[in-house]
N, C-alpha and C positions, 0 to 999 in steps of 0.2 A: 733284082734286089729292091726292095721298097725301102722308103725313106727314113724309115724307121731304123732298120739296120745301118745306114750312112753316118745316121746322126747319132747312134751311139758308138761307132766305131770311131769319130771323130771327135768325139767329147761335146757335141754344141752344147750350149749352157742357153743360147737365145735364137727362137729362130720367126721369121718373118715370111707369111704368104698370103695371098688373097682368096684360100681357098680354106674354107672350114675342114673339107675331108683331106684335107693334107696334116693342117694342123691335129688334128682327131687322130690320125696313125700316128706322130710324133707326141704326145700326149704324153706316154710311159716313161718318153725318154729325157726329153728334152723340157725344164722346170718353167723355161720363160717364153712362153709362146704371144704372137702379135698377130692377131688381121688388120690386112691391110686395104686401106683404101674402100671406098663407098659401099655398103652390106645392108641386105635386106631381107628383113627374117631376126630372127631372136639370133643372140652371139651366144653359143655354147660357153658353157663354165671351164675359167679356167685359159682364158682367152685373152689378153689385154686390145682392146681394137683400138687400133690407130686410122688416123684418116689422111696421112701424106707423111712424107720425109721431113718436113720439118718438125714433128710432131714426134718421129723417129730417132730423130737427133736429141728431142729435147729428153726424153728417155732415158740417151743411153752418157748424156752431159754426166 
């Protein structure tokens, strides 16, 4: 099963990873998507990038 299916079965509304092709399959599903931490290359649209946890928190305050 891909993550895609997970995350709509579960309702995520926000989800956090450090990997563009992860976030890129949840895309359809999931409205509030975040990269995380240090990225190199252009940040796909559609994306919020964050750069640590504190940054993560101030967010979701």
């Amino acid at each position: 099963m891909n993550v895609a299916v997970h995350g709509r079965e579960l309702g995520i509304t926000h989800f956090i990873d450090d990997r563009i092709d992860v976030l890129q399959a949840m895309r359809s599903v999931v409205p509030n998507l975040y990269l995380f931490g240090p990225q190199f290359g252009p940040q796909p649209p559609g994306m919020r990038h964050v750069h640590g946890w504190a940054e993560v928190a101030r967010e979701f305050a």
